[in-house]
Each structure stands twice: as structure tokens, then as C-alpha cells.
FIKEGU-102323 format. One record per residue: residue number from 1; residue in three letters; x, y, z of N, C-alpha, C in turn. Coordinates in nm, 3 decimals. Example, Ala and Ser with C-alpha at 12.3 -4.5 7.8 and 13.67 -1.06 7.14 Angstrom:
REM residues 2
ATOM     i    aa    n_east   n_north      n_up   ca_east   ca_north     ca_up    c_east   c_north      c_up
ATOM     1   ALA     1.319    -0.569     0.780     1.230     -0.450     0.780     1.320    -0.330     0.780
ATOM     2   SER     1.285    -0.225     0.708     1.367     -0.106     0.714     1.290     0.003     0.787
//
This chain:
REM residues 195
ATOM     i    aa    n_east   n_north      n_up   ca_east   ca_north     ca_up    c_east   c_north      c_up
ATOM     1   UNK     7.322     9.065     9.324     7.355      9.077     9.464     7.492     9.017     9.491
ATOM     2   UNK     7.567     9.051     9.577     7.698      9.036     9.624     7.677     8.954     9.705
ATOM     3   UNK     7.637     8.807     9.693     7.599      8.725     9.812     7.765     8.614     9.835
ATOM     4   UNK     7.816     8.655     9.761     7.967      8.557     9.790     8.084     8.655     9.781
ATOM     5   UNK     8.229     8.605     9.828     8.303      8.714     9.832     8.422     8.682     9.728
ATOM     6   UNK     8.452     8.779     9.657     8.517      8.782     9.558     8.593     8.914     9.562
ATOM     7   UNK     8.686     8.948     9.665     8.741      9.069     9.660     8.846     9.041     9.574
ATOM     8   UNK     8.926     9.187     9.519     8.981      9.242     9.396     9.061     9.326     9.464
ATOM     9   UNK     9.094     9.412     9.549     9.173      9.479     9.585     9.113     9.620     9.523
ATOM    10   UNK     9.190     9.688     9.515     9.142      9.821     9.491     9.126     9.845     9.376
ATOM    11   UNK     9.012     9.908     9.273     9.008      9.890     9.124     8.954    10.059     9.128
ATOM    12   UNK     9.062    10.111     9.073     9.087     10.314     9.048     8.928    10.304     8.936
ATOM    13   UNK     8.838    10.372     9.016     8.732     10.375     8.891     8.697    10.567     8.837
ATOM    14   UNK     8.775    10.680     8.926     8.761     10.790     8.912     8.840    10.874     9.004
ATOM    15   UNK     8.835    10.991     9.021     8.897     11.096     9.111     8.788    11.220     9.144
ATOM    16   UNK     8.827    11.246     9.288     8.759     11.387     9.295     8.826    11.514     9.249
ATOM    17   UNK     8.958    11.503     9.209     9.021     11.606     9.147     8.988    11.694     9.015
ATOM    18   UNK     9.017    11.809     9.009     8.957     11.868     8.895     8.944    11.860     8.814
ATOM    19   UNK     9.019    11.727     8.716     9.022     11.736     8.614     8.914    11.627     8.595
ATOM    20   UNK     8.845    11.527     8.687     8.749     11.421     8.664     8.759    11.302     8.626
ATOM    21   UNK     8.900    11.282     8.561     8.933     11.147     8.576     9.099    11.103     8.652
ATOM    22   UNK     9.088    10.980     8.629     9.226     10.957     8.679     9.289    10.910     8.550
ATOM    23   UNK     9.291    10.904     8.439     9.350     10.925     8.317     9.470    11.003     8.330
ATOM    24   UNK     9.584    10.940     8.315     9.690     11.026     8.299     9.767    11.039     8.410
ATOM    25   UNK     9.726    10.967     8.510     9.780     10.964     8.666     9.821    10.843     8.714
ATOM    26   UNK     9.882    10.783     8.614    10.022     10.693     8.649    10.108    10.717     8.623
ATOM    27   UNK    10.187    10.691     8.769    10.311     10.748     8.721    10.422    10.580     8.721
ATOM    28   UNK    10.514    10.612     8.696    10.630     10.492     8.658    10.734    10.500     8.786
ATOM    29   UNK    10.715    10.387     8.886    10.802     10.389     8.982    10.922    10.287     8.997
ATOM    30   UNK    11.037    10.320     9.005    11.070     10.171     8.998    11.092    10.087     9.116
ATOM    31   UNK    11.109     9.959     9.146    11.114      9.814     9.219    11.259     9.761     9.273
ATOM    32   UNK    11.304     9.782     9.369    11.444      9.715     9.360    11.437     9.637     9.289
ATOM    33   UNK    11.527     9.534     9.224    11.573      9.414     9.188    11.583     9.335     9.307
ATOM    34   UNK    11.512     9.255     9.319    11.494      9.139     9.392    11.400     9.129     9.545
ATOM    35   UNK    11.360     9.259     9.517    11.293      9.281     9.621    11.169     9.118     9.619
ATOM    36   UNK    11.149     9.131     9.762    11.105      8.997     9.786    10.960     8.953     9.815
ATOM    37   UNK    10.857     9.086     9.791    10.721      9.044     9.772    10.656     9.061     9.678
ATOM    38   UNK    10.567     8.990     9.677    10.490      9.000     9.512    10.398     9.104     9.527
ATOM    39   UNK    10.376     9.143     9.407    10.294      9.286     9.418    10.157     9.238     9.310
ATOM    40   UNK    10.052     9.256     9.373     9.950      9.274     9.285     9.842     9.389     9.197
ATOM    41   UNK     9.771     9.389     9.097     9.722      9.456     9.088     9.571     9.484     9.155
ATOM    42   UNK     9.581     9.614     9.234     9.494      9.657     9.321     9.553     9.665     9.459
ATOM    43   UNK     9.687     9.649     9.443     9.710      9.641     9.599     9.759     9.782     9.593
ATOM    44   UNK     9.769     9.843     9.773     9.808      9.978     9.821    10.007     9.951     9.772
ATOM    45   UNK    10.035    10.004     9.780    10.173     10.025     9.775    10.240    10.193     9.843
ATOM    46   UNK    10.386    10.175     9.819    10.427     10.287     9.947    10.595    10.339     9.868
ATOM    47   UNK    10.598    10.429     9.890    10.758     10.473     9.842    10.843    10.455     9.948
ATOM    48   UNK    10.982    10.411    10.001    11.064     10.390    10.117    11.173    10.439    10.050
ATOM    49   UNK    11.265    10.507    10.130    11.400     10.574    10.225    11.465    10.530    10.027
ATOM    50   UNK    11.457    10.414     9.987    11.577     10.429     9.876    11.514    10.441     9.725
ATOM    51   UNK    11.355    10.477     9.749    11.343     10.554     9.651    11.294    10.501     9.549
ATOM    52   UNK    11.233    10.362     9.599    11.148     10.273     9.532    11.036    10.220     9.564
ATOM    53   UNK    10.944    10.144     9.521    10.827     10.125     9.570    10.817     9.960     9.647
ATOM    54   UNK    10.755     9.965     9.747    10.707      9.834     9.822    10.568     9.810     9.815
ATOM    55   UNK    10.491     9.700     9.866    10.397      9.682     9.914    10.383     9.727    10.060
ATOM    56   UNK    10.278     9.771    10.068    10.215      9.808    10.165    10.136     9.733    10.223
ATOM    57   UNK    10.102     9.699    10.380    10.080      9.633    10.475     9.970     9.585    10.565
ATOM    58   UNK    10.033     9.696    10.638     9.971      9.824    10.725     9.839     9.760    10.801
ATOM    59   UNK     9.795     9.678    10.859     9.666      9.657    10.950     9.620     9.710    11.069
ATOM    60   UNK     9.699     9.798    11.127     9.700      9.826    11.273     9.612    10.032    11.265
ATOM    61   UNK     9.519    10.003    11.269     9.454     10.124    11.239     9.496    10.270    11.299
ATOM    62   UNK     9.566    10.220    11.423     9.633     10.270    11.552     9.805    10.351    11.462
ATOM    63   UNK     9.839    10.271    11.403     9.938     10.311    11.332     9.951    10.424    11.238
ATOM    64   UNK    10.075    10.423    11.146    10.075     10.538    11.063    10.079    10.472    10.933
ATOM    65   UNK     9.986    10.481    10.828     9.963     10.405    10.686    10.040    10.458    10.628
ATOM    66   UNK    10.113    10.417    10.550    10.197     10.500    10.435    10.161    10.426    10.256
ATOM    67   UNK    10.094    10.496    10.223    10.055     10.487    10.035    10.096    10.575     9.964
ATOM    68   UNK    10.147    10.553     9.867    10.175     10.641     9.749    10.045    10.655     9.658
ATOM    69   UNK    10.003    10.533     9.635     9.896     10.486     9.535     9.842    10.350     9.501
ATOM    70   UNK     9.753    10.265     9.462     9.734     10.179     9.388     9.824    10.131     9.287
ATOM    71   UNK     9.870     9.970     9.313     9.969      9.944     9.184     9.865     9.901     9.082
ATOM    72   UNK     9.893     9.902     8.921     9.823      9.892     8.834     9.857     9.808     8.737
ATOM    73   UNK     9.994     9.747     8.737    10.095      9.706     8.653    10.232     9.712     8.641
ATOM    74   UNK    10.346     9.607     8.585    10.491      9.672     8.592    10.517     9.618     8.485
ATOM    75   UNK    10.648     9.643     8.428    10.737      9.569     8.338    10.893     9.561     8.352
ATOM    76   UNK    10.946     9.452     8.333    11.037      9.453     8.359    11.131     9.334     8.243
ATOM    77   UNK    11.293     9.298     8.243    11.336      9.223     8.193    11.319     9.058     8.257
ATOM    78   UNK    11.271     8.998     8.201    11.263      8.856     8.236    11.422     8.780     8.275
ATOM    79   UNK    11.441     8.755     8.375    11.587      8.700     8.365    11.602     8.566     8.334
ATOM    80   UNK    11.500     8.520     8.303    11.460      8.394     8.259    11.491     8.388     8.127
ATOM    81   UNK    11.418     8.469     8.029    11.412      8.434     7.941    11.524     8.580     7.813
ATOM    82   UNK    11.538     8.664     7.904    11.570      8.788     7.874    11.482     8.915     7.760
ATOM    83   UNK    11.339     8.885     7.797    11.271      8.944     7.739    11.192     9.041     7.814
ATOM    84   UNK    11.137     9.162     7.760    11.034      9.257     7.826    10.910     9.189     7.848
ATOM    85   UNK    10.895     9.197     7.993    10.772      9.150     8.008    10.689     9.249     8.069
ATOM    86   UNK    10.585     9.264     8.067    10.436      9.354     8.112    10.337     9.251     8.195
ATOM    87   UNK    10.310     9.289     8.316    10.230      9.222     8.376    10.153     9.280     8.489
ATOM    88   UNK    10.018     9.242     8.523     9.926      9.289     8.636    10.003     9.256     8.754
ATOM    89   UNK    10.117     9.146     8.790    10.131      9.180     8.892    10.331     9.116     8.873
ATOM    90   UNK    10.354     9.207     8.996    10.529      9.197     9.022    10.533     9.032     9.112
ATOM    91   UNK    10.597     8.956     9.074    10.671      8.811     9.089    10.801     8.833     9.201
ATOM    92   UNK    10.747     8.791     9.307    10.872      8.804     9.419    10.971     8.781     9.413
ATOM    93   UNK    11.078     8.860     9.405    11.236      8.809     9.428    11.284     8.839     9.317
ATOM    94   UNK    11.214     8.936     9.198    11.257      8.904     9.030    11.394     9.002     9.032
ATOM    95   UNK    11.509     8.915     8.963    11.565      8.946     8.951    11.624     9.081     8.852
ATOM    96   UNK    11.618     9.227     8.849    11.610      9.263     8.685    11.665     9.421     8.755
ATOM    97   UNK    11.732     9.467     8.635    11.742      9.646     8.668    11.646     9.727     8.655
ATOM    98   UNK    11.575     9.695     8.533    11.476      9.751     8.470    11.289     9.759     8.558
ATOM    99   UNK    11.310     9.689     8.614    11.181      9.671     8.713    11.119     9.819     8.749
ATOM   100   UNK    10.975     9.870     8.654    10.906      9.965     8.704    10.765     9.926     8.717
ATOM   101   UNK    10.740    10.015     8.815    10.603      9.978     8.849    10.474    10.053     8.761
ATOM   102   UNK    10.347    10.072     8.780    10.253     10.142     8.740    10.200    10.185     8.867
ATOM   103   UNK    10.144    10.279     8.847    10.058     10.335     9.002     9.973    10.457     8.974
ATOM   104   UNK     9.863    10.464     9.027     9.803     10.548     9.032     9.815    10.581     9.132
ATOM   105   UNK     9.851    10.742     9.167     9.950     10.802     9.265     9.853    10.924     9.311
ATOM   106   UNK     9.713    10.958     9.248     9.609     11.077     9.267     9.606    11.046     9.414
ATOM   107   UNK     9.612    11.110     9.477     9.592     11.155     9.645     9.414    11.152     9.645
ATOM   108   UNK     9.364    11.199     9.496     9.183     11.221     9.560     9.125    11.065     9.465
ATOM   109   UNK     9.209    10.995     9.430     9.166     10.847     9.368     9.059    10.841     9.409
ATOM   110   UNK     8.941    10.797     9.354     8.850     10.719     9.409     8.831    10.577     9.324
ATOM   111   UNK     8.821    10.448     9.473     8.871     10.290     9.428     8.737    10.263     9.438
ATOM   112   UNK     8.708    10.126     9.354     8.635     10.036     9.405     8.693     9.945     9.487
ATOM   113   UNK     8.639     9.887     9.575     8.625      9.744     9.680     8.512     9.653     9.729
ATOM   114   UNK     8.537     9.570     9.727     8.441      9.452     9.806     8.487     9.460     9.989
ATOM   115   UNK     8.398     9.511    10.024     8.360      9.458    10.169     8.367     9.291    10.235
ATOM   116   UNK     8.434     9.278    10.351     8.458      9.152    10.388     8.329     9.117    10.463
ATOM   117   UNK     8.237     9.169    10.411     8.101      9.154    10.512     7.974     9.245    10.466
ATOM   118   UNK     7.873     9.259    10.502     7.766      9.369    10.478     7.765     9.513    10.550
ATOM   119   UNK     7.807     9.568    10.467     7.798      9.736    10.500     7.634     9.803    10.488
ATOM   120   UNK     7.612     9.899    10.568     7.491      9.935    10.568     7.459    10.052    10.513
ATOM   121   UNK     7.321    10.140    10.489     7.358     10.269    10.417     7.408    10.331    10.542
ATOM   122   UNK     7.445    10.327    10.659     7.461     10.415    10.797     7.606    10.431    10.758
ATOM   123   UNK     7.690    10.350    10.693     7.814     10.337    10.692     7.880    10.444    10.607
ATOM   124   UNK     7.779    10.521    10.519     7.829     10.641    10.417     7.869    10.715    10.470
ATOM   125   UNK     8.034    10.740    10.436     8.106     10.855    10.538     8.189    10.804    10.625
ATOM   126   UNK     8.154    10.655    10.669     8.244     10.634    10.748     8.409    10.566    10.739
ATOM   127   UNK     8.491    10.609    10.819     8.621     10.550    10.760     8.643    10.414    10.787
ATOM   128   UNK     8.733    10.360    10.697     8.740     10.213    10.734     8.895    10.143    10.693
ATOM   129   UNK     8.896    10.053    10.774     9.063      9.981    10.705     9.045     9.910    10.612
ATOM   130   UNK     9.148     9.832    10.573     9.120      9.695    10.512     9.201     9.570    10.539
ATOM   131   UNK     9.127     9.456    10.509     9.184      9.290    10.546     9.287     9.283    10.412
ATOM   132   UNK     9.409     9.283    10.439     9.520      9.234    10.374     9.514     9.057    10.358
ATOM   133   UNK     9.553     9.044    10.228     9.536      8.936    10.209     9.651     8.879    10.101
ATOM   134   UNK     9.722     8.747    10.035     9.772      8.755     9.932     9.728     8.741     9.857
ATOM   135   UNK     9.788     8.780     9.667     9.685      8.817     9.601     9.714     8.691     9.518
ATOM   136   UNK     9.634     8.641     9.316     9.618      8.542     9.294     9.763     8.570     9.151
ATOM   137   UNK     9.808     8.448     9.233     9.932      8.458     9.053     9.871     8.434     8.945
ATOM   138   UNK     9.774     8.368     8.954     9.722      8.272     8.821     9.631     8.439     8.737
ATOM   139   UNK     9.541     8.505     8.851     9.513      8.623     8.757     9.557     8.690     8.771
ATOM   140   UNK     9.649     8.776     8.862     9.772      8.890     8.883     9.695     8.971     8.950
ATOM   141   UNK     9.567     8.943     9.016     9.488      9.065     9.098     9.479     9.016     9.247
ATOM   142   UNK     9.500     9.153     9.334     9.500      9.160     9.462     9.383     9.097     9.517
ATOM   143   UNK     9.353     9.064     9.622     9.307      8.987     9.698     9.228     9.074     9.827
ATOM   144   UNK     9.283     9.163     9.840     9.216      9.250     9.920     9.087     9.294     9.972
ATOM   145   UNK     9.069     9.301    10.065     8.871      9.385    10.100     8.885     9.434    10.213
ATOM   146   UNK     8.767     9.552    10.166     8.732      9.643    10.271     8.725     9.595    10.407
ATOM   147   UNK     8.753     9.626    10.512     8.740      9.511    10.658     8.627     9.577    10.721
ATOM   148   UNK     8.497     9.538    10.693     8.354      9.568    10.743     8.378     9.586    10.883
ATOM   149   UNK     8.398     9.520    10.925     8.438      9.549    11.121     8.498     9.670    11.197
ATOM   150   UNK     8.566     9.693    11.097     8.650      9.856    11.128     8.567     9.949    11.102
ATOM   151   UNK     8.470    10.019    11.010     8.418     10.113    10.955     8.342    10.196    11.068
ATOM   152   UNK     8.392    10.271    11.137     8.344     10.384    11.213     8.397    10.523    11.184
ATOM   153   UNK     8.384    10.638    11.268     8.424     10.751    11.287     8.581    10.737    11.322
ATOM   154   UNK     8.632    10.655    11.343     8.774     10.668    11.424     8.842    10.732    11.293
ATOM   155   UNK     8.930    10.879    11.341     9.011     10.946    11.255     9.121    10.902    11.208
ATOM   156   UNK     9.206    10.758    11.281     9.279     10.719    11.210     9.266    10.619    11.085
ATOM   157   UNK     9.179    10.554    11.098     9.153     10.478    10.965     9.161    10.501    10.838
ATOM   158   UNK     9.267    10.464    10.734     9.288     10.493    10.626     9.223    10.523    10.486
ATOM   159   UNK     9.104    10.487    10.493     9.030     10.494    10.396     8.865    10.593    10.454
ATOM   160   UNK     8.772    10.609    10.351     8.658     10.686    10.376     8.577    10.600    10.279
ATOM   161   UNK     8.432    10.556    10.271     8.338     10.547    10.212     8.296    10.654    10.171
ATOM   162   UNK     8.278    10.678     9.998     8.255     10.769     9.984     8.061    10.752     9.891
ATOM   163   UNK     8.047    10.621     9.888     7.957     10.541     9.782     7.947    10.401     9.790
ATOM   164   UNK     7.861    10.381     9.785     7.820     10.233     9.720     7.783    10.197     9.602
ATOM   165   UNK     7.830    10.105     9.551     7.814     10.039     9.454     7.681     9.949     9.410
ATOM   166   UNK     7.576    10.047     9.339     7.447      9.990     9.282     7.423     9.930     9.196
ATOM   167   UNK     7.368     9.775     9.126     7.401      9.754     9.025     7.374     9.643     9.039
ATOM   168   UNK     7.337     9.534     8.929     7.237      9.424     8.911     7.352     9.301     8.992
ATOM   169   UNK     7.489     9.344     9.054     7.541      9.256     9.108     7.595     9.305     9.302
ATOM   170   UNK     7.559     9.391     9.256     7.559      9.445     9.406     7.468     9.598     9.472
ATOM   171   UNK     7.450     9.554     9.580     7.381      9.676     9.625     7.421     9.674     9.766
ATOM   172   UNK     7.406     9.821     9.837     7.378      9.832     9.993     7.295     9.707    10.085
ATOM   173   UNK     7.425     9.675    10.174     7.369      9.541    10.234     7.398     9.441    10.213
ATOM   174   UNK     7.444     9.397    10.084     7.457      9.287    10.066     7.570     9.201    10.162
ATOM   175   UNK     7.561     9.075    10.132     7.633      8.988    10.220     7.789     9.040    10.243
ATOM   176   UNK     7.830     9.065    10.129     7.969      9.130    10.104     7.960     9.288     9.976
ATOM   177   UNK     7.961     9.354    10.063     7.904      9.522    10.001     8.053     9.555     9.972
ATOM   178   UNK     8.015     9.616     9.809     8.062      9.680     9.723     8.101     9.797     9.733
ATOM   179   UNK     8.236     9.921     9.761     8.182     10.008     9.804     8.296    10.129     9.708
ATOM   180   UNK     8.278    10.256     9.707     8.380     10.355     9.651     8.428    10.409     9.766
ATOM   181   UNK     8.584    10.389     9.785     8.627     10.448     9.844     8.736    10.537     9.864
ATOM   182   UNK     8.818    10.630     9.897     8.915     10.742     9.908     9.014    10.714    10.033
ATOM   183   UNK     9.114    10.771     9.966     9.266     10.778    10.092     9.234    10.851    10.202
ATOM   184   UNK     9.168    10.850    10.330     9.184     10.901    10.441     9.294    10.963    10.473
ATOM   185   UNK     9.357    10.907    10.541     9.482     10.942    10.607     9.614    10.872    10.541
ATOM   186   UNK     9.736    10.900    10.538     9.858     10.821    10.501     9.882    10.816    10.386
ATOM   187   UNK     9.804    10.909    10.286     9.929     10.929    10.135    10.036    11.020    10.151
ATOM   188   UNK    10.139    10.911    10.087    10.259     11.029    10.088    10.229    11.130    10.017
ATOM   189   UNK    10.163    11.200     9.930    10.212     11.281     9.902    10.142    11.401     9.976
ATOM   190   UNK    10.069    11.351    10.096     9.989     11.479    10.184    10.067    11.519    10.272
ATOM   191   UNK    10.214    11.410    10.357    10.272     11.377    10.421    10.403    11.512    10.447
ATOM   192   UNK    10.363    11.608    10.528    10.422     11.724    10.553    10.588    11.684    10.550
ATOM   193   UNK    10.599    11.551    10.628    10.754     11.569    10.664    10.842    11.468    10.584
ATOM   194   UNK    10.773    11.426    10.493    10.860     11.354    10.359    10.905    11.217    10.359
ATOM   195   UNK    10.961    11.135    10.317    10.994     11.043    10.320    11.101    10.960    10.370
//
């Protein structure tokens, strides 16, 4: 049972796309140099105007979400030490040319998440935001969860329940529910009028 909360941010566990997995659907984006937030793995991320990737935000359900995909990983030159480094998550402010990201960029992704609360089975189908949070340096994973409070019919909300997560550590209901979920609204790449 999911009786404590331990959110993870978004963890890519499949796709509804034809081919059945998301295997093969990262793509390599790159990071300004020095850009100034840290990026984790599982967090939403977004492409902007110069053609690189940011973190993504976004709380205001009312608003317009903008995702490319799930980050998954980057690598870049250490300016520290001047070596290639590979890591779950991007280090704020890093200085480097080489800075690319990982992302799973499938428009029909389907994530896992932890719920900031107990979701019910009534909630299957329904759309929902999520509680932004920062994520952990020490393990390089996002911090993120589903925001239980939001989950209704409202058409702007970025995400959809598409499943719950059954399983000797979580089930429907629990204190903090487990759930599969999909891009609603706000991937770029559904995004008629471009970037």
C-alpha cells in the first residue's frame, strides 16, 4: 500500500502508439550552457524560441502547458574537471557547449506517478495537473506528483488518468495513489502554431 509519499516525477513505463513501446523515442536535445535550472529525471520539460530545452513549470491549469516530453538524462563536458559526464539529472548553471538532454518526446507516452493524496476508482478518465516541486541532487530524480485536488473533467488540465497502478505496493485509494498517466493538452508537438 502507498501509505507514505514518495513521489518520482514522471517514470515513461509505455505508449499508446503503434508500435507499443516507447523504446527508441528519445530523442537528444540540447541545453543552453548555463542555463540556470536544474533539471531532473522525470520532470516535464519544454522546447523555447532558441531551440533548446527548459524545464517546465506550468501550475496554473487556466494557462497554456507547453511539454515536449519527459527528461530522462543528459551528458555533457564537466567544466570542472573536463570530462564527459552522463547523469539523471542537469546541475544548474553548468557551464559547457556540449550539454544534451535525453527525452522522451512520444506525444502518446504513457508515465507513471504518485498522487499527492488518494485518488479514487471514480477518478479513471479524469484529467489532472500536477504539484511541481524541486527535485533530489543526491538521487537525480524529480520530485514531482500528481496534484489529487485538481483531477476533474476540466478540459484544460494537462494530463489524463489513464490507470492505476495495482500491486503489492500500491493500489486504488491509497493514501497517496499511484497512477498511469498521458499528455492531455500542451505537447508541442500537437501544437498547430509552432514554437
Amino acid at each position: 500500500m502507498a501509505t507514505s509519499a514518495t513521489p518520482m516525477g514522471a517514470e515513461p513505463t509505455d505508449t499508446l502508439s503503434a508500435s507499443g513501446s516507447f523504446t527508441g523515442k528519445v530523442r537528444h536535445i540540447k541545453i543552453a550552457s548555463g542555463y540556470g535550472t536544474a533539471i531532473f529525471y522525470g520532470d516535464f520539460v519544454k522546447l523555447v524560441a532558441t531551440g533548446t530545452l527548459e524545464k517546465e513549470t506550468t501550475t496554473d491549469a487556466a494557462g497554456t502547458p507547453a511539454f515536449v516530453g519527459i527528461f530522462v538524462g543528459v551528458s555533457y563536458t564537466d567544466p570542472n574537471t573536463n570530462q564527459k559526464t552522463f547523469s539523471q539529472f542537469y546541475p544548474a548553471s553548468t557551464a559547457a557547449s556540449d550539454i544534451m538532454a535525453y527525452v522522451v518526446d512520444d506525444p502518446n507516452v504513457l508515465f507513471r506517478m504518485q498522487a499527492d493524496g488518494s485518488l479514487a476508482q471514480t477518478n479513471l478518465g479524469n484529467n489532472i495537473d500536477v504539484a511541481y516541486t524541486a527535485g533530489s541532487t543526491s538521487i537525480g530524480r524529480s520530485k514531482n506528483a500528481a496534484d489529487q485536488s485538481t483531477a476533474a473533467t476540466t478540459a484544460t488540465l494537462p494530463f489524463r488518468i489513464v490507470d492505476f497502478v495495482d500491486g503489492p505496493t500500491s493500489a486504488v485509494g491509497d493514501a497517496y495513489t499511484d497512477i498511469i498517466m498521458k499528455f492531455n493538452v500542451g505537447h508541442q508537438y500537437d501544437n498547430t502554431t509552432g514554437i
